[in-house]
C-alpha positions in Angstrom: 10.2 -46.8 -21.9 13.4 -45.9 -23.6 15.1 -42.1 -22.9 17.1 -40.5 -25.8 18.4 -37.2 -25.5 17.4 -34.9 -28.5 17.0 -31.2 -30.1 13.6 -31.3 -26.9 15.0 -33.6 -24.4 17.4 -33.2 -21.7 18.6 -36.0 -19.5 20.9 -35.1 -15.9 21.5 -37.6 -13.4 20.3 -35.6 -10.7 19.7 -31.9 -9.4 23.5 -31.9 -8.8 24.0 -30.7 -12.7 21.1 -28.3 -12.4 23.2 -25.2 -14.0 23.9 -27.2 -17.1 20.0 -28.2 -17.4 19.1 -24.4 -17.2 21.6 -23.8 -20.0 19.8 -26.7 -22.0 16.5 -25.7 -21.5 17.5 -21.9 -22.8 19.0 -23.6 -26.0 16.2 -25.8 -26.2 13.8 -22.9 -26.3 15.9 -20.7 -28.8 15.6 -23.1 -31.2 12.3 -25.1 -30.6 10.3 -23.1 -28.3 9.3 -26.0 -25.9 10.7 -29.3 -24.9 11.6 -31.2 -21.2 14.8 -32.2 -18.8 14.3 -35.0 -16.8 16.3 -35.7 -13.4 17.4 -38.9 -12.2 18.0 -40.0 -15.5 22.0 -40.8 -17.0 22.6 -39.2 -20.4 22.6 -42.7 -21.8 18.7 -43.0 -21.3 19.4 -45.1 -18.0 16.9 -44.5 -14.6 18.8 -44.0 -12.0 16.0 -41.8 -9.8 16.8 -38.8 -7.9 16.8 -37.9 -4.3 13.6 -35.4 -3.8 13.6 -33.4 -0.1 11.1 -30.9 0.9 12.3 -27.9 -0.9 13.6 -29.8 -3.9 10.9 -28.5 -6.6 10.6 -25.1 -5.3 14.7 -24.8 -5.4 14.6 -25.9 -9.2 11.8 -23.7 -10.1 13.3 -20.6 -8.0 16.7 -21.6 -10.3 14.7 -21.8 -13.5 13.2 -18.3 -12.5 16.8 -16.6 -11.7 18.7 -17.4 -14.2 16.6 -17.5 -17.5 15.8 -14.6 -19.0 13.2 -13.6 -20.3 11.7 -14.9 -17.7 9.6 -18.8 -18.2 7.0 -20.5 -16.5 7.8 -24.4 -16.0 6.2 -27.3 -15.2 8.1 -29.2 -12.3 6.9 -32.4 -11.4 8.1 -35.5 -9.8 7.4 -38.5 -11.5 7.7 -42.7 -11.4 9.7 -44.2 -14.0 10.9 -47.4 -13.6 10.0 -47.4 -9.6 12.5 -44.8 -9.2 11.4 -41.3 -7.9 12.5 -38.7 -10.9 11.7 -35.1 -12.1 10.1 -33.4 -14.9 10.6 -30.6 -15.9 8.1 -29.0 -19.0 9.0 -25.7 -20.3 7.7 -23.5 -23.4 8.2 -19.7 -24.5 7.4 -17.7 -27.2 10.2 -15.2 -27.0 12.9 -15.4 -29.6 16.2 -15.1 -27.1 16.6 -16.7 -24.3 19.5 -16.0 -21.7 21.0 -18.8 -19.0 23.5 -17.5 -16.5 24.0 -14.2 -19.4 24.6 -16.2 -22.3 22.6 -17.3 -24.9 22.7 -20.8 -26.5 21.9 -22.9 -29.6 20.6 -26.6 -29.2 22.1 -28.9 -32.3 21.4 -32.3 -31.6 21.9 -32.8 -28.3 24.2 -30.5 -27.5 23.7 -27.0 -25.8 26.4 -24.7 -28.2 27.0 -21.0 -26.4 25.9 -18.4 -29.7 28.4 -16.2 -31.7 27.5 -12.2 -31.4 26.7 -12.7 -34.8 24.1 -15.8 -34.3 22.8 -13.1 -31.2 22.0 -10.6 -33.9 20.4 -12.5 -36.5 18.3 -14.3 -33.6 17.4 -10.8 -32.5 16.6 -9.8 -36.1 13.7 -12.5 -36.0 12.1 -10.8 -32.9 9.8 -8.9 -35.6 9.1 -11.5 -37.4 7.3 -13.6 -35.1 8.0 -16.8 -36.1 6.7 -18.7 -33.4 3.5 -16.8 -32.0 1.8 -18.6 -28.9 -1.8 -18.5 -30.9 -0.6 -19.5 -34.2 0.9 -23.0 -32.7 -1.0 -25.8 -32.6 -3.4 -26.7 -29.7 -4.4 -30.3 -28.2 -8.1 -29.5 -28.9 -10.0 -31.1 -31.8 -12.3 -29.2 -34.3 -15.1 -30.9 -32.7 -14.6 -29.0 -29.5 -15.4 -25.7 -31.2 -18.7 -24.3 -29.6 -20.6 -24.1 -33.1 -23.1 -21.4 -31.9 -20.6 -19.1 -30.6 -18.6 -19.8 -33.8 -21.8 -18.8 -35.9 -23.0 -15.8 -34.3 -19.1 -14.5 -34.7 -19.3 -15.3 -38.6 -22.9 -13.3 -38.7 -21.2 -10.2 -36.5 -18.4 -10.3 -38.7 -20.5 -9.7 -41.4 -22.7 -7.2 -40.5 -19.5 -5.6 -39.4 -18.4 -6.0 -42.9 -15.1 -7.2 -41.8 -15.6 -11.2 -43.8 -17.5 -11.4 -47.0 -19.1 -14.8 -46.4 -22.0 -16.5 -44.4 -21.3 -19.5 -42.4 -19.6 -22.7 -44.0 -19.4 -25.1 -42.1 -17.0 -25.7 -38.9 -14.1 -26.8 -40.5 -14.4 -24.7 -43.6 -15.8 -21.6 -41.7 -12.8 -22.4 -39.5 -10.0 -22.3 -42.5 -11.2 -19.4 -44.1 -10.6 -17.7 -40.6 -7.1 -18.7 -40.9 -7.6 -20.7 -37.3 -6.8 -24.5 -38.8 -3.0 -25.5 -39.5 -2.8 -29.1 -41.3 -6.3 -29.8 -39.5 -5.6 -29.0 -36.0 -7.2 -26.8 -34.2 -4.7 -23.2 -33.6 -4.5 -21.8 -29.7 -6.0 -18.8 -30.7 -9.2 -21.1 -31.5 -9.1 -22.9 -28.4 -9.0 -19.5 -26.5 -12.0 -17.8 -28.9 -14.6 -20.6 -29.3 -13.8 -24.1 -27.1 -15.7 -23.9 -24.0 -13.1 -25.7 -22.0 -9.3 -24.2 -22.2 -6.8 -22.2 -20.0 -8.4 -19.1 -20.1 -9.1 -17.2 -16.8 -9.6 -14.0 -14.9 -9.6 -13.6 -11.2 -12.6 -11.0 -9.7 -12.6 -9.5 -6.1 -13.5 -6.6 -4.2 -12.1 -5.7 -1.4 -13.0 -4.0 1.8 -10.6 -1.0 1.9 -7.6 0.1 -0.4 -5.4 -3.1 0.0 -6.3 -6.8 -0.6 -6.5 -7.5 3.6 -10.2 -8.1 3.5 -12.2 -9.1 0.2 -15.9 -9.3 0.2 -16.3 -11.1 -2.5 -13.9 -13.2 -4.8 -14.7 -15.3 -8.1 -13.0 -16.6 -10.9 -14.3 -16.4 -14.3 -13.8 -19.7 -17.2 -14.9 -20.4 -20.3 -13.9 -19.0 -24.4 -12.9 -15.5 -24.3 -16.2 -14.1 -25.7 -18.5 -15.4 -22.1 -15.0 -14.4 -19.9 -15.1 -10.7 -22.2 -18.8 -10.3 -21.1 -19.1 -11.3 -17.5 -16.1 -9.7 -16.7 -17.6 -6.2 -17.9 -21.0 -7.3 -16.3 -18.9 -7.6 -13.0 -17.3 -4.9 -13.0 -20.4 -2.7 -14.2 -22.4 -4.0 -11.5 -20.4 -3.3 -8.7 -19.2 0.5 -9.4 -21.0 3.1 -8.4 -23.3 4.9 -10.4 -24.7 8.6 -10.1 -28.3 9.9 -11.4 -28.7 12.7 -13.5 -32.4 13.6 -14.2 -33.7 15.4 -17.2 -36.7 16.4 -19.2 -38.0 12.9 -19.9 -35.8 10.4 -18.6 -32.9 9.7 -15.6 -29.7 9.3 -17.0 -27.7 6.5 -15.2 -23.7 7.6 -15.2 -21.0 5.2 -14.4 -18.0 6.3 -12.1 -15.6 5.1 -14.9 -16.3 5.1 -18.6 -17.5 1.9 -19.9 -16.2 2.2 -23.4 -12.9 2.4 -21.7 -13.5 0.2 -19.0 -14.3 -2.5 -21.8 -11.1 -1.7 -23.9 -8.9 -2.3 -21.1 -10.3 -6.1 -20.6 -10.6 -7.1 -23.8 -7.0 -5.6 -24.1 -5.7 -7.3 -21.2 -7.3 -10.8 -22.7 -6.0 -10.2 -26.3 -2.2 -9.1 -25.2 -1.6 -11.3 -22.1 0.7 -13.7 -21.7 -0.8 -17.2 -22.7 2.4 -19.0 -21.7 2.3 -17.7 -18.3 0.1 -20.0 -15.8 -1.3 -16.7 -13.8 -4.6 -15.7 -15.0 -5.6 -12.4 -15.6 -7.2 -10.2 -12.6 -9.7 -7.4 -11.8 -9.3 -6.6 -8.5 -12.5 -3.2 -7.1 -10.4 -1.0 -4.2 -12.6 1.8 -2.0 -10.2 4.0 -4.1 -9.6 2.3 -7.2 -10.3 -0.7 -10.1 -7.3 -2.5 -11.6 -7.4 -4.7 -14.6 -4.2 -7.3 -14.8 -2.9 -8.7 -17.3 0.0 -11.4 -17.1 1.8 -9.9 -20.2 4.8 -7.7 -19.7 4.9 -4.5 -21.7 7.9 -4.2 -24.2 10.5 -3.2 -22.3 11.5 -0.9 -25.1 8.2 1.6 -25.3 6.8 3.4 -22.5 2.7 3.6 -22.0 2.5 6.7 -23.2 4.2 5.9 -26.6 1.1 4.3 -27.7 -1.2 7.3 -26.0 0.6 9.8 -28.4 -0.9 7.7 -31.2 2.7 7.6 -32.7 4.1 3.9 -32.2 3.1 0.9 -34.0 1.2 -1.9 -32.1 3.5 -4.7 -31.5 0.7 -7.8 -31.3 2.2 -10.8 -28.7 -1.0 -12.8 -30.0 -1.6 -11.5 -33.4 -3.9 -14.1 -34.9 -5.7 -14.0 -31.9 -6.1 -10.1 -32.6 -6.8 -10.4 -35.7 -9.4 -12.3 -35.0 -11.0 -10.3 -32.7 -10.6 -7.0 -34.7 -13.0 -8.8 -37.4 -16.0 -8.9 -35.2 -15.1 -5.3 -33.9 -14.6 -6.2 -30.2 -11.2 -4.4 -31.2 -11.5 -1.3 -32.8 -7.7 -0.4 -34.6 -4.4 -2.9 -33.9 -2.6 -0.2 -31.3 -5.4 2.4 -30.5 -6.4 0.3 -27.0 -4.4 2.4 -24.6 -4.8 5.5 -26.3 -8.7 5.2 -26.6 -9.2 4.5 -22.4 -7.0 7.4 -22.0 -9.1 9.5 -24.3 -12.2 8.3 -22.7 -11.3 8.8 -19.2 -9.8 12.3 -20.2 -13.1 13.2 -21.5 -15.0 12.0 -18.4 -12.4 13.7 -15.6 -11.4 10.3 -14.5 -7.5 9.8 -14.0 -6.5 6.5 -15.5 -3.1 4.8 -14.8 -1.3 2.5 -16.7 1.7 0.9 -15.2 4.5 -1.5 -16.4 5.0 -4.8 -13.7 8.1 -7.3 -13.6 5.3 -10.1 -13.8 2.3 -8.2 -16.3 0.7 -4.8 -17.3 -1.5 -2.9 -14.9 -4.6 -0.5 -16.0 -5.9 1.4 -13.1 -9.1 3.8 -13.0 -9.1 5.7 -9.7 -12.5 5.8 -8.1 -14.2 9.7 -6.8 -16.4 9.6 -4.0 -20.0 10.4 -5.5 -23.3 10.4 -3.9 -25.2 7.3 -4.3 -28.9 6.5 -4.3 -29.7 4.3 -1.5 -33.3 2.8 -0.6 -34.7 4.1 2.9 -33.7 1.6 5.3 -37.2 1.5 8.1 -36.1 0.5 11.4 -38.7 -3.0 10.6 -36.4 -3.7 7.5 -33.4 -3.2 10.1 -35.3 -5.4 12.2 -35.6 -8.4 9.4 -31.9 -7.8 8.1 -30.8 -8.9 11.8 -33.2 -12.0 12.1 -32.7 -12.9 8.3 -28.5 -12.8 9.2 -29.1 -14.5 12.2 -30.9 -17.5 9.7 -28.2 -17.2 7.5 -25.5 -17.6 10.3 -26.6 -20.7 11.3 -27.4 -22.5 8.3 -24.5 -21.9 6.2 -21.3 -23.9 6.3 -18.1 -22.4 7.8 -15.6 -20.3 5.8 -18.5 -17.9 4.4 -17.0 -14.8 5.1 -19.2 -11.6 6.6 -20.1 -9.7 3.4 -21.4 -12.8 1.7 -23.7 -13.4 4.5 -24.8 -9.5 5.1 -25.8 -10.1 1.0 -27.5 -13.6 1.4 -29.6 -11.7 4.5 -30.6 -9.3 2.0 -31.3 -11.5 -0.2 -33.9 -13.3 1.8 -35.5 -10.5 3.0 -36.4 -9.2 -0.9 -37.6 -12.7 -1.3 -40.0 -12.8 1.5 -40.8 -9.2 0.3 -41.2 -10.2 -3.2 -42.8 -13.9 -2.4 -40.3 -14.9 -5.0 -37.0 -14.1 -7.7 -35.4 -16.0 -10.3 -31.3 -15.9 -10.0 -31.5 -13.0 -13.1 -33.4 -10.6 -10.7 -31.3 -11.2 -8.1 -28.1 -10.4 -10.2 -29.7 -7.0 -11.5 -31.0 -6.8 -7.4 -27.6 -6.8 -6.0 -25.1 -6.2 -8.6 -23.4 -9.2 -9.0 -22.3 -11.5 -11.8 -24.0 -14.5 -12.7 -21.5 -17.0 -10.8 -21.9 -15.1 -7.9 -25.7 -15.2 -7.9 -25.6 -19.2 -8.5 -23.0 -19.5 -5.3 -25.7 -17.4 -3.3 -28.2 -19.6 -4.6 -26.5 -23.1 -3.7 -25.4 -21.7 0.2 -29.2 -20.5 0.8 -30.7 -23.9 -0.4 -28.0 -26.3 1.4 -29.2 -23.9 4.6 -32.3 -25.1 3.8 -33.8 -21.2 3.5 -35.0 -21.2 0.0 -36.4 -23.8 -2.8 -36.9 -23.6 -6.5 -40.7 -23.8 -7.4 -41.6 -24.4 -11.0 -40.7 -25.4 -14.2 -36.9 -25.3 -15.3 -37.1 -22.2 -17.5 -40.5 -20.2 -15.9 -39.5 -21.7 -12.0 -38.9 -19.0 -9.2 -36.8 -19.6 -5.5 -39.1 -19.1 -2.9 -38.5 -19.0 0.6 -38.7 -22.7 2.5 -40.8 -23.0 5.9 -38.3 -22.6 7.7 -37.5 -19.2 6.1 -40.4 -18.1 6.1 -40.9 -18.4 10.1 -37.5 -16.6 10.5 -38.8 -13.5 8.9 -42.3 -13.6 9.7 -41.3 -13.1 13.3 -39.8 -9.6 12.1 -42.7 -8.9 10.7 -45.0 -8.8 13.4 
């Protein structure tokens, strides 16, 4: 294989000219929003390899990090070429200046050419324009890697939310007329809304206290944005705390934090993250608090409550991919997001938060102590929690940490209570997310506690003999 240096590749020698790489790879992306440097290669396309300690790829990507600005998220890898031991280094951005060392520069050719004040302005001048959205550009998935299904029932919501005026076409037609197809390829946004498989991801925990010492329960969330959207409302709705206000005719069940605005702020924090960044989004339940992240730093221009006021513009990172979303009416009004949680929370007496990071955007609802409704716990239910924990404890493998296994015990005690449960009951049971309830599932079977019985779709888990004696001796 052949190197030649163009308007997307950089070739250095070694790590030893790692300041003029960094001021390539800001030209590179002022002009062409992506490309690669290689180390251990000579400028004439000659593999030479490069020396690589310990600390080698963390000191380039710790350089990459300090001295470009806005900040980037590389790819460093070494790499064989030739039998010699080399580096790669992938970068992309969708920002329209780029700083290295405080100075902006121009690729032409292959040459890195530091900008005049006036190039500076008219790049700057671009920044509304949005030439080179994340969404818009390109993806590696194919057309065939939509989820057709998904893609239909968001043509039929779209209609009846009288957003489109036509039925489904088609994929690809369907598809175009959305405005997600560029030349045939598949756009990001796309990939992100309707492929089952892409980057997409959000982080769930609870933790034990107010910091993030001891979580009891962790799980990360994949799939096209529409599944993530839902189970990561599900999650968080299951595991708040709700109060009980009776009337004439029916309880009312009232949720600690608004779930209009508790729904804005993910679907918010999906739309407007940062797609180039490789940290996934979070949503992170404190004793005193629930955080939605979103790896996508606010403007550093506007402030919050800007927005709140009603009185700014919305300034879209991803716009087709918000576009999108607003035709199905999972967004409301381009701009309203933060103003609508505030309102909502206002209304409900629940102090919201919303905080600018150096690495994202923060949304906090802080939590009130209320009174919750707990079954009776009989000192023979006591008795069976202990021997069905003592079960647990010795079948499951190591690393399961104490809250999971206080909730599997549980678990097996409403099963040999209930002679059976399908993994649906046991989500609405014990609050947790589908994922969760499958994990429970898979560590009580490999402990050899509980079976499936049944047909695929009708089939129940029921407890196995050995189960069964464990709790039948607390039963006497």
């Amino acid at each position: 294989m052949k190197f030649k240096e163009s308007e997307t590749l950089e070739l250095k020698k070694s790590t030893s000219e790692l300041k003029e790489g960094i001021i390539s790879i800001a030209s590179i992306l002022n002009k062409h929003k992506m490309g690669q440097l290689y180390f251990g290669i000579k400028n004439n396309g000659t593999v030479i390899g490069q020396q690589i300690g310990q600390d080698t790829i963390r000191d380039i990507s710790q350089a990459i990090s300090n001295h470009i600005k806005p900040m980037i998220f590389p790819r460093v890898e070494t790499v064989q070429l030739e039998g010699n031991d080399c580096i790669i280094v992938e970068f992309e951005g969708s920002e329209n200046l780029y700083y290295a060392y405080g100075k902006a520069y121009m690729r032409v050719g292959d040459e890195d050419r530091q900008m005049s004040p006036g190039q500076i302005e008219k790049q700057i001048l671009k920044k509304g324009e949005k030439l080179f959205p994340w969404d818009s550009q390109p993806s590696n998935a194919e057309p065939n890697d939509v989820n057709e299904e998904l893609l239909i029932d968001f043509t039929k919501k779209a209609n009846e939310a009288g957003r489109i005026d036509f039925e489904y076409l088609g994929l690809v037609p369907t598809l175009n007329k959305l405005g997600l197809l560029f030349d045939g390829k598949l756009s990001r946004a796309a990939e992100v809304l309707f492929c089952d498989n892409n980057q997409l991801e959000v982080q769930t925990a609870i933790f034990a206290g107010t910091d993030k010492l001891t979580f009891l329960d962790i799980n990360q969330l994949k799939g096209d944005l529409f599944h993530v959207l839902k189970e990561s409302e599900l999650y968080v709705k299951n595991h708040m705390k709700w109060s009980v206000k009776f009337g004439k005719l029916e309880r009312e069940e009232i949720p600690e934090i608004p779930v209009k605005a508790l729904r804005e702020a993910i679907v918010n924090s999906l739309c407007h993250r940062d797609y180039v960044n490789p940290k996934g989004n979070e949503i992170a339940i404190f004793k005193d608090r629930i955080e939605i992240y979103n790896p996508g730093q606010f403007p550093d221009e506007f402030e919050p409550e800007d927005f709140i006021k009603g009185e700014e513009r919305s300034i879209l990172r991803n716009p087709l991919l918000a576009s999108t979303l607003f035709l199905s009416k999972d967004i409301e009004r381009w701009g309203s997001g933060l103003k609508r949680i505030y309102d909502e929370c206002e209304s409900e007496g629940v102090r919201v938060e919303f905080k600018k990071l150096k690495t994202g955007f923060l949304v906090v609802f802080h939590r009130e102590e209320i009174e919750e409704v707990t079954p009776q716990v009989t000192p023979q239910i006591r008795k069976m929690l202990a021997i069905a924990y003592e079960g647990v404890n010795e079948g499951v493998r190591e690393g399961v940490n104490e809250g999971v296994k206080q909730r599997l015990a549980r678990e097996l005690v409403t099963i040999y209570r209930e002679k059976s449960i399908t993994r649906n009951m046991m989500e609405k049971t014990f609050g947790i997310s589908t994922a969760t309830a499958e994990r429970d599932i898979a560590l009580l079977k490999e402990a050899e506690l509980i079976l499936f019985e049944g047909a695929p779709k009708t089939g129940r888990y029921i407890l196995t003999e050995k189960g069964r004696k464990f709790l039948e001796a607390a039963d006497e």
